[in-house]
N, CA, C and O atoms as a Maestro MAE file, in Angstrom:
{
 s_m_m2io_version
 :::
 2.0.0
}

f_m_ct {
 s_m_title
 :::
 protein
 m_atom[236] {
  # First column is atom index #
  i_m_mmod_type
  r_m_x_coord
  r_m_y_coord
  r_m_z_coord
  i_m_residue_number
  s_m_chain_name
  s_m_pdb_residue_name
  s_m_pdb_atom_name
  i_m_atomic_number
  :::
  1 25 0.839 -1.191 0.000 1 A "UNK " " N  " 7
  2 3 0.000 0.000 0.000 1 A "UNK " " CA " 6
  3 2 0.880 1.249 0.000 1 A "UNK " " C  " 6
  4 15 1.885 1.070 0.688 1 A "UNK " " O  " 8
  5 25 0.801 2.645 -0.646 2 A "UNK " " N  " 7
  6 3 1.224 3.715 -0.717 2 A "UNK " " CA " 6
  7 2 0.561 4.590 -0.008 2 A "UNK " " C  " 6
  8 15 -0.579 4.256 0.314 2 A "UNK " " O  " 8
  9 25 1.051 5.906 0.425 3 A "UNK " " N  " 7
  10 3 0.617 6.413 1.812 3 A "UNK " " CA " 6
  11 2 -0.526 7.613 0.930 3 A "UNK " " C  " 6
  12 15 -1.680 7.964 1.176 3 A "UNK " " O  " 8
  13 25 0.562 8.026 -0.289 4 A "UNK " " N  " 7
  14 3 -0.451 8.427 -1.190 4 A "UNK " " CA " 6
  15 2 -1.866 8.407 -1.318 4 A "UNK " " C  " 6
  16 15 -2.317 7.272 -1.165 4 A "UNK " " O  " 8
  17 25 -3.006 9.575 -1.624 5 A "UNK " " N  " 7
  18 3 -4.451 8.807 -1.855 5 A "UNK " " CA " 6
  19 2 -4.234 8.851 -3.620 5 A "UNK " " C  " 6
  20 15 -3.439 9.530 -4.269 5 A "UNK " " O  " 8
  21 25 -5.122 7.995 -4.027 6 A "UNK " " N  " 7
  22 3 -5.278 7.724 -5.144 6 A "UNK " " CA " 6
  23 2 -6.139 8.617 -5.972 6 A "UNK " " C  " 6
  24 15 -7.352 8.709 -5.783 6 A "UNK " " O  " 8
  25 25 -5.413 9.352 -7.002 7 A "UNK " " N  " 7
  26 3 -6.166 10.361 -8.171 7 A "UNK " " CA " 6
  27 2 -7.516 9.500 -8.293 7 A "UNK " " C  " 6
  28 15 -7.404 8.307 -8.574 7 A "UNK " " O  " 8
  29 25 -8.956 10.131 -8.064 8 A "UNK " " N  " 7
  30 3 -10.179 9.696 -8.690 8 A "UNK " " CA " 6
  31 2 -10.316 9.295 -9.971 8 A "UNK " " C  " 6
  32 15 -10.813 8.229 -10.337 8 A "UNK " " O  " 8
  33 25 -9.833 10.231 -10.717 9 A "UNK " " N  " 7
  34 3 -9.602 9.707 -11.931 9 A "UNK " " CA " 6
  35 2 -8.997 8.221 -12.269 9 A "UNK " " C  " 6
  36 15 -9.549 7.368 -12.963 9 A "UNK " " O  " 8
  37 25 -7.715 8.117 -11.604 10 A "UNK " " N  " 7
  38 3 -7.052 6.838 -11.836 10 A "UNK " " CA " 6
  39 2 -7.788 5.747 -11.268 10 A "UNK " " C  " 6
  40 15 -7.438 4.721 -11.852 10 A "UNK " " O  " 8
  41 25 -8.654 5.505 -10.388 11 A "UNK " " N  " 7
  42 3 -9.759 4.769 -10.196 11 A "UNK " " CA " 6
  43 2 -10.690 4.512 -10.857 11 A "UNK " " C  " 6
  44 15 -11.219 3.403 -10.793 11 A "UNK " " O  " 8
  45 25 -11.327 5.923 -12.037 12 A "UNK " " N  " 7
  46 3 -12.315 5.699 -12.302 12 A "UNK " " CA " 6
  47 2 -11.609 4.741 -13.730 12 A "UNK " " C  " 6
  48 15 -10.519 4.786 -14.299 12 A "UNK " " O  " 8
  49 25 -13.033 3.788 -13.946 13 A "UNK " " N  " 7
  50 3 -12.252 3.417 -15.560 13 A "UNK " " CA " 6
  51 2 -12.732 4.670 -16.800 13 A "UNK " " C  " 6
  52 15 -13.522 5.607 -16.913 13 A "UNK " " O  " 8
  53 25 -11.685 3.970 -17.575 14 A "UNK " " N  " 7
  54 3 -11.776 4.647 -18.969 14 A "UNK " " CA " 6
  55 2 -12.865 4.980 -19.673 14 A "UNK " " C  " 6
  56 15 -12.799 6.034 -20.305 14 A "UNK " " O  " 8
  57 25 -13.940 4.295 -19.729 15 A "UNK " " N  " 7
  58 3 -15.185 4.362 -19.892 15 A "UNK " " CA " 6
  59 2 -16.081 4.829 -19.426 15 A "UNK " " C  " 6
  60 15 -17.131 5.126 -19.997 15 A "UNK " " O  " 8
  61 25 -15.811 4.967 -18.331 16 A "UNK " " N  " 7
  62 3 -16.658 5.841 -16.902 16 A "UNK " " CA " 6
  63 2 -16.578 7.022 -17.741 16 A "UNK " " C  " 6
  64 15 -17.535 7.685 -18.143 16 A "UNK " " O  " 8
  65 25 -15.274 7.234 -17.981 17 A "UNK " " N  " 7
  66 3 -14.760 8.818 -17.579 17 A "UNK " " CA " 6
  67 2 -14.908 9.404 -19.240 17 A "UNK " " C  " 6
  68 15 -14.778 10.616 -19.411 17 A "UNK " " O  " 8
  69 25 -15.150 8.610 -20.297 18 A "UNK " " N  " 7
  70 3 -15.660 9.028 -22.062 18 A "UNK " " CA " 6
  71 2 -16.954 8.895 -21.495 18 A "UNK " " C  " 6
  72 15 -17.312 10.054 -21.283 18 A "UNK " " O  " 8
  73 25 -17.806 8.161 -21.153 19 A "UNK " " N  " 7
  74 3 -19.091 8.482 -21.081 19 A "UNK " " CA " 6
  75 2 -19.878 9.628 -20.443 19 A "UNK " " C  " 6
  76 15 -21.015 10.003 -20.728 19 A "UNK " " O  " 8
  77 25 -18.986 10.137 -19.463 20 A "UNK " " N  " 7
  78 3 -18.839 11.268 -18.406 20 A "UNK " " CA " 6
  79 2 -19.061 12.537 -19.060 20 A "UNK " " C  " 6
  80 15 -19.947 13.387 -18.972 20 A "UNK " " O  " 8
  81 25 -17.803 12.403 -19.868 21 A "UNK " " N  " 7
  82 3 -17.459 13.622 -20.655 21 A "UNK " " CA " 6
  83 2 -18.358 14.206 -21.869 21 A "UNK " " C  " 6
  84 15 -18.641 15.331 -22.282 21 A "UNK " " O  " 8
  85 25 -18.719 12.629 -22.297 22 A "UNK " " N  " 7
  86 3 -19.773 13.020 -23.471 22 A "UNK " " CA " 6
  87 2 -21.049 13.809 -22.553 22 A "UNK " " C  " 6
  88 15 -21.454 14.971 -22.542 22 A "UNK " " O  " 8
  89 25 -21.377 12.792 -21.939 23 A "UNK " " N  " 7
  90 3 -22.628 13.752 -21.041 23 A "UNK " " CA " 6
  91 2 -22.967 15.170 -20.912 23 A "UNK " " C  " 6
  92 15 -24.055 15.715 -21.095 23 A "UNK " " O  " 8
  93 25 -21.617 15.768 -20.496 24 A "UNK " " N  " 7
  94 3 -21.376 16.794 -20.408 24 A "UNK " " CA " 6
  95 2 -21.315 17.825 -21.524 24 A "UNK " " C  " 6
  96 15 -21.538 19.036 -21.543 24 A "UNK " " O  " 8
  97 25 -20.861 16.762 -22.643 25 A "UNK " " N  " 7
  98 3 -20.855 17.896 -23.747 25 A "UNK " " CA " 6
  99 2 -22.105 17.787 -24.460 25 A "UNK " " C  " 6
  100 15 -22.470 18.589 -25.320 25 A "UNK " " O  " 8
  101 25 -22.702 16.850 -24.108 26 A "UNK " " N  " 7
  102 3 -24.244 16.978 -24.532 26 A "UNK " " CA " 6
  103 2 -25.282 17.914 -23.934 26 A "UNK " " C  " 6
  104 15 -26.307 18.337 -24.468 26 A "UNK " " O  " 8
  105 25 -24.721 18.191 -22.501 27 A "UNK " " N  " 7
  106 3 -25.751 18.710 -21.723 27 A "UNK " " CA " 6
  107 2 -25.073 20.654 -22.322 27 A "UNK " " C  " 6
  108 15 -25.857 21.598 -22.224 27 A "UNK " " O  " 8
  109 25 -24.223 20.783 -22.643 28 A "UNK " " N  " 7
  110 3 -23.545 22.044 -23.286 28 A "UNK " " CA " 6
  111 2 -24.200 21.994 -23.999 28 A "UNK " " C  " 6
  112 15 -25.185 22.667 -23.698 28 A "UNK " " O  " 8
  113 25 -24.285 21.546 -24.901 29 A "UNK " " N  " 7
  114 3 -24.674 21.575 -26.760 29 A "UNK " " CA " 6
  115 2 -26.643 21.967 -26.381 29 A "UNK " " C  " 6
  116 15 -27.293 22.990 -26.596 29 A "UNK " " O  " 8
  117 25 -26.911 21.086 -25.975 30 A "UNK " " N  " 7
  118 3 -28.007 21.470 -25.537 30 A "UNK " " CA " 6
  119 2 -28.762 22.863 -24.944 30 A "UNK " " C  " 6
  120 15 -29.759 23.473 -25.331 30 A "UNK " " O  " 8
  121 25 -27.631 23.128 -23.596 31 A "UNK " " N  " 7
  122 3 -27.969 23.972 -23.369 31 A "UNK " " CA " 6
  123 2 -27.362 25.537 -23.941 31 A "UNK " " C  " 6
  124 15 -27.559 26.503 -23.204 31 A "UNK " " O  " 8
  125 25 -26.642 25.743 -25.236 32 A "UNK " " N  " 7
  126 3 -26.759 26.344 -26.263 32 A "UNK " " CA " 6
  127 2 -27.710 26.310 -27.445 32 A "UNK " " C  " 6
  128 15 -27.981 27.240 -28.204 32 A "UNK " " O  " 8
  129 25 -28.063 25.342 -27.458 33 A "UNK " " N  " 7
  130 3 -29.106 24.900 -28.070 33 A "UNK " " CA " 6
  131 2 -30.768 25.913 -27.310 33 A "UNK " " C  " 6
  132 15 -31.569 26.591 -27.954 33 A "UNK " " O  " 8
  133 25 -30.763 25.740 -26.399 34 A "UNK " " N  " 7
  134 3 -32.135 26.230 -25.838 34 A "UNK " " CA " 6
  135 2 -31.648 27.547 -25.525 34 A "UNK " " C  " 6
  136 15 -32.561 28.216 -25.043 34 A "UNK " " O  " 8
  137 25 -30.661 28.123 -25.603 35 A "UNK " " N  " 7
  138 3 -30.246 29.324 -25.401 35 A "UNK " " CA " 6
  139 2 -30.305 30.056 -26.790 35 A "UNK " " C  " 6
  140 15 -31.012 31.037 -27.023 35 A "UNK " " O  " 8
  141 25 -29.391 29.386 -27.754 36 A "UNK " " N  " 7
  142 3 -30.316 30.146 -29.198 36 A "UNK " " CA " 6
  143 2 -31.836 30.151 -29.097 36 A "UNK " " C  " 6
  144 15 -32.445 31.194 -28.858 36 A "UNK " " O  " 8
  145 25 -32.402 29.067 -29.266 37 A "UNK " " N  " 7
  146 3 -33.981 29.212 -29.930 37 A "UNK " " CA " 6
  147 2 -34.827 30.104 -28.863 37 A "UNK " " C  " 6
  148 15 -35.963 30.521 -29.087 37 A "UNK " " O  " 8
  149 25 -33.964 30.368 -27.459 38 A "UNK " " N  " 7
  150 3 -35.078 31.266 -27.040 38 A "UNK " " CA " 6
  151 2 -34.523 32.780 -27.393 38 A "UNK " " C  " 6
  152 15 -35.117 33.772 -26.970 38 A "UNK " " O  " 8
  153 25 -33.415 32.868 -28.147 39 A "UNK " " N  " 7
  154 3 -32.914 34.414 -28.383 39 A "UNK " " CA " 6
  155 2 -33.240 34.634 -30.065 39 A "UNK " " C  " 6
  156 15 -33.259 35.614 -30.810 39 A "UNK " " O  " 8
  157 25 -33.516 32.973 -30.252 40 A "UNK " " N  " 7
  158 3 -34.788 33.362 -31.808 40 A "UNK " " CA " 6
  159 2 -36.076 34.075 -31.217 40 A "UNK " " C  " 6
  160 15 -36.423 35.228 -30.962 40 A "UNK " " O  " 8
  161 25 -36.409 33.270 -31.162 41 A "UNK " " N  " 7
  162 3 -38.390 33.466 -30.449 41 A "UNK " " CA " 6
  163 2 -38.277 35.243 -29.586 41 A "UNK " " C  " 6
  164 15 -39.152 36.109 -29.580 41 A "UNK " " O  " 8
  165 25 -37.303 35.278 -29.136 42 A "UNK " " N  " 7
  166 3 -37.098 36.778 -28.601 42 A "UNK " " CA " 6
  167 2 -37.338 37.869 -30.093 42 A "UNK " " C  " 6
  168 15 -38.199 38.651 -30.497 42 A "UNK " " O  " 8
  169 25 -36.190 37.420 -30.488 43 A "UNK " " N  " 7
  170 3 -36.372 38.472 -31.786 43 A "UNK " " CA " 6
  171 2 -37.038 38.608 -32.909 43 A "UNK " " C  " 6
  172 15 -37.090 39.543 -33.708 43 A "UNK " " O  " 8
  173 25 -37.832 36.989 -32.872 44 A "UNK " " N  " 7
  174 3 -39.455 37.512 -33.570 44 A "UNK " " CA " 6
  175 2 -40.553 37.529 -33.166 44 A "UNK " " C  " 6
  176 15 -41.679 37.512 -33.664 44 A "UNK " " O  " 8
  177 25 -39.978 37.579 -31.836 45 A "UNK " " N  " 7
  178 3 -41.362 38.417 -31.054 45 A "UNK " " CA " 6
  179 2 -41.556 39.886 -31.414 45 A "UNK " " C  " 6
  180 15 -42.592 40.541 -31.520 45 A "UNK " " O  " 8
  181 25 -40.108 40.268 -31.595 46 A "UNK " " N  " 7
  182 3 -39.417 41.818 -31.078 46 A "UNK " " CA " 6
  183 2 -39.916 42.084 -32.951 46 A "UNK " " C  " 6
  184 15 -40.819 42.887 -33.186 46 A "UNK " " O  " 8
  185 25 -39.469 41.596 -33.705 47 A "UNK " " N  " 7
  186 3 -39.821 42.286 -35.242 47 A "UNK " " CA " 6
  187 2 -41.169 42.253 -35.293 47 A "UNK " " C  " 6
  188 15 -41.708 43.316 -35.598 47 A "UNK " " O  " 8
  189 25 -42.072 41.035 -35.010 48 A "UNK " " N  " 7
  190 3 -43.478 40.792 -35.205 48 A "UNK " " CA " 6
  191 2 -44.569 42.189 -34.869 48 A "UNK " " C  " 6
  192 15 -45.630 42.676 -35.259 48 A "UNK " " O  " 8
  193 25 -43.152 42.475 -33.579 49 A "UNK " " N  " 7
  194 3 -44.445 43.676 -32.686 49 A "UNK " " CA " 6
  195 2 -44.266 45.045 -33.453 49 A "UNK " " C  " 6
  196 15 -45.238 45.693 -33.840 49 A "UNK " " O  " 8
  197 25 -42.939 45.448 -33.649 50 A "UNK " " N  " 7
  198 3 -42.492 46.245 -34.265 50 A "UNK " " CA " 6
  199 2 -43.147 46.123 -35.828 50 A "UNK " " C  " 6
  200 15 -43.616 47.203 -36.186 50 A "UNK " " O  " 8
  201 25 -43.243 45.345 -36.554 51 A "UNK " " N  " 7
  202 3 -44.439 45.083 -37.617 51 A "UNK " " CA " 6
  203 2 -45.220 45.611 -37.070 51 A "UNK " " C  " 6
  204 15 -45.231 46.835 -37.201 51 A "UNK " " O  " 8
  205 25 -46.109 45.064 -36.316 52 A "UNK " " N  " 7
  206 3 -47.472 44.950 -36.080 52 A "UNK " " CA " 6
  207 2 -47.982 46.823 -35.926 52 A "UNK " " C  " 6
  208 15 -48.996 47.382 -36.343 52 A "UNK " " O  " 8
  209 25 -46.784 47.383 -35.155 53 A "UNK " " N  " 7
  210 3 -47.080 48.960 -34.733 53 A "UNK " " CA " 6
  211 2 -46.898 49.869 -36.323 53 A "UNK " " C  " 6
  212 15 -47.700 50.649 -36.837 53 A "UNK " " O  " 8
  213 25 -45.930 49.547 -36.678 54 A "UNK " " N  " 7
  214 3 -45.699 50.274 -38.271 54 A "UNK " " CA " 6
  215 2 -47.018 50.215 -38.865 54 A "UNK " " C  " 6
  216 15 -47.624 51.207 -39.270 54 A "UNK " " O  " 8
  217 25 -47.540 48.762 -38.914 55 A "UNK " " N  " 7
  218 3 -48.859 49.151 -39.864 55 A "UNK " " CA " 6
  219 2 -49.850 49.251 -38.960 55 A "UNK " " C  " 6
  220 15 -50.993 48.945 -39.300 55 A "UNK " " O  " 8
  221 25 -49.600 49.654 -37.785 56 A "UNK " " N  " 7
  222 3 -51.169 49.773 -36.996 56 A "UNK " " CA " 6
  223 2 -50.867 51.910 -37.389 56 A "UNK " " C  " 6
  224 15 -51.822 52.624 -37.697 56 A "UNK " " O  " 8
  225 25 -49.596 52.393 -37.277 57 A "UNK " " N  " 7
  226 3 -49.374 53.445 -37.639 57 A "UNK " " CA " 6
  227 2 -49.625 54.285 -38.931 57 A "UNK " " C  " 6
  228 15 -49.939 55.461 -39.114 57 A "UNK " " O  " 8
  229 25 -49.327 53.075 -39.875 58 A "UNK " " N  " 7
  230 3 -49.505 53.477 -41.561 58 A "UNK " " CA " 6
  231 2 -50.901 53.870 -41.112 58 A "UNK " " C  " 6
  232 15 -51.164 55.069 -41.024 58 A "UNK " " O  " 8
  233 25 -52.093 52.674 -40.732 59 A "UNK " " N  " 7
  234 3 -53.659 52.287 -41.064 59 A "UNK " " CA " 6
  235 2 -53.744 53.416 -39.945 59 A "UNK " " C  " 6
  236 15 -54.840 53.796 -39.533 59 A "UNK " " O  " 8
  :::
 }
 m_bond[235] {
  # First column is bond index #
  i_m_from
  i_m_to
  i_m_order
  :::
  1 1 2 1
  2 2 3 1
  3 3 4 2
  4 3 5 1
  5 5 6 1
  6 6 7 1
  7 7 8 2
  8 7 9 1
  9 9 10 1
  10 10 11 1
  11 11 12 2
  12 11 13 1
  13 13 14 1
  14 14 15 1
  15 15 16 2
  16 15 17 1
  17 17 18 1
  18 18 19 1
  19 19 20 2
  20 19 21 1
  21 21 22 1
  22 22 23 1
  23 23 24 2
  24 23 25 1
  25 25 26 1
  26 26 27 1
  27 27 28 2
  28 27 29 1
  29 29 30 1
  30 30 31 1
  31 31 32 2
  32 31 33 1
  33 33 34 1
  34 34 35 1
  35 35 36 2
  36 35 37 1
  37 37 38 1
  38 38 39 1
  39 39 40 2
  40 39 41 1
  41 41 42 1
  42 42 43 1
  43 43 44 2
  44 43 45 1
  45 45 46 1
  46 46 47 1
  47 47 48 2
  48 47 49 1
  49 49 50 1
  50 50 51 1
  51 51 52 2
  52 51 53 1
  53 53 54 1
  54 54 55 1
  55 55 56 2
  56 55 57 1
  57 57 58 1
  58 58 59 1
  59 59 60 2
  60 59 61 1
  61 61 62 1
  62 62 63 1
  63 63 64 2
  64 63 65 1
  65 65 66 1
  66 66 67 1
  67 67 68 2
  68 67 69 1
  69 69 70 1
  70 70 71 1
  71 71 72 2
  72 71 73 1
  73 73 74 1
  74 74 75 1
  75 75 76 2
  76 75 77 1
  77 77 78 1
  78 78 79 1
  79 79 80 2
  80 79 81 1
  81 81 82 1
  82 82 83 1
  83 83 84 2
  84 83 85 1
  85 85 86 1
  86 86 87 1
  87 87 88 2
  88 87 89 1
  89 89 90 1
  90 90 91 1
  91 91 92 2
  92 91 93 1
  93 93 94 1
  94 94 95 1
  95 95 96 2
  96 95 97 1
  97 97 98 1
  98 98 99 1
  99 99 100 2
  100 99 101 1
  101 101 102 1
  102 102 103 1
  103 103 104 2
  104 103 105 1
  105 105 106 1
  106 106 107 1
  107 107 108 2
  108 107 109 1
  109 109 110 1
  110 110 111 1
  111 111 112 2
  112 111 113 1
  113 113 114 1
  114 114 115 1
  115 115 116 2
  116 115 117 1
  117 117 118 1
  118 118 119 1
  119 119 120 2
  120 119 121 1
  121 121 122 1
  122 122 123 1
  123 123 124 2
  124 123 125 1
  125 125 126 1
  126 126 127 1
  127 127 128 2
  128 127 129 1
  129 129 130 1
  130 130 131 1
  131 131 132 2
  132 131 133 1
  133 133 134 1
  134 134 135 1
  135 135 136 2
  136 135 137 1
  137 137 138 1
  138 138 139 1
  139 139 140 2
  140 139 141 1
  141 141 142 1
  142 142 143 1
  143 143 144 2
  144 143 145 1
  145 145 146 1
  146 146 147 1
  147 147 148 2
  148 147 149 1
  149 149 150 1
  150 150 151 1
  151 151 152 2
  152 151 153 1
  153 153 154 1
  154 154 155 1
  155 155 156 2
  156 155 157 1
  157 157 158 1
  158 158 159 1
  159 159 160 2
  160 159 161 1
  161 161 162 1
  162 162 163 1
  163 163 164 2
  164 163 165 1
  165 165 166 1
  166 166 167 1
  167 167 168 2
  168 167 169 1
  169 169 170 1
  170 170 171 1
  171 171 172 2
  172 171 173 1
  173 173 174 1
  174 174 175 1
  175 175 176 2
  176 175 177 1
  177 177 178 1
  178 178 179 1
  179 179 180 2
  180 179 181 1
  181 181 182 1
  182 182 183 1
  183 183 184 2
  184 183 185 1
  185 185 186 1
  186 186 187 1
  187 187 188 2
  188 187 189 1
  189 189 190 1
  190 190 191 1
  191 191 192 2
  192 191 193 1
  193 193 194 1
  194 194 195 1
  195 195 196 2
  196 195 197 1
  197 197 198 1
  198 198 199 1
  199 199 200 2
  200 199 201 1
  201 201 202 1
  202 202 203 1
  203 203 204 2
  204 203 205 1
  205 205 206 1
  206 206 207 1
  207 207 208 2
  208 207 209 1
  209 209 210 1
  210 210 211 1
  211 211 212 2
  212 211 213 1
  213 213 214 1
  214 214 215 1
  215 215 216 2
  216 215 217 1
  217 217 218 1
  218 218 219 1
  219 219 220 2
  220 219 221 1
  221 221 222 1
  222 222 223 1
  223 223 224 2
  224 223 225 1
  225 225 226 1
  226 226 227 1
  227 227 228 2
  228 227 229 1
  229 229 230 1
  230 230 231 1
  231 231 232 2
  232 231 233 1
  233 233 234 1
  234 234 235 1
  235 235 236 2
  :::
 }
}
């Protein structure tokens, strides 16, 4: 035995630790993902209304 504690990592297996990682970059991707489409839906909310006043202005 070594008096050392043992890196977590070096415990965990190899597979643990790719499946881990993917997770993670899924849960990123994702949550860029829902971070664009709500800064879409923002900005055609934002043109729709801005439409909507121009021709409530023209009429």
């Amino acid at each position: 035995m070594t008096d050392r504690p043992q890196d977590p990592e070096e415990r965990e297996p190899l597979l643990h630790r790719m499946e881990r990682s993917r997770t993670f970059r899924l849960a990123d991707v994702l949550d860029r993902l829902q971070t664009a489409l709500g800064c879409a839906v923002l900005v055609v909310l934002a043109v729709r209304t801005v439409l909507y006043l121009l021709v409530r202005a023209v009429l």
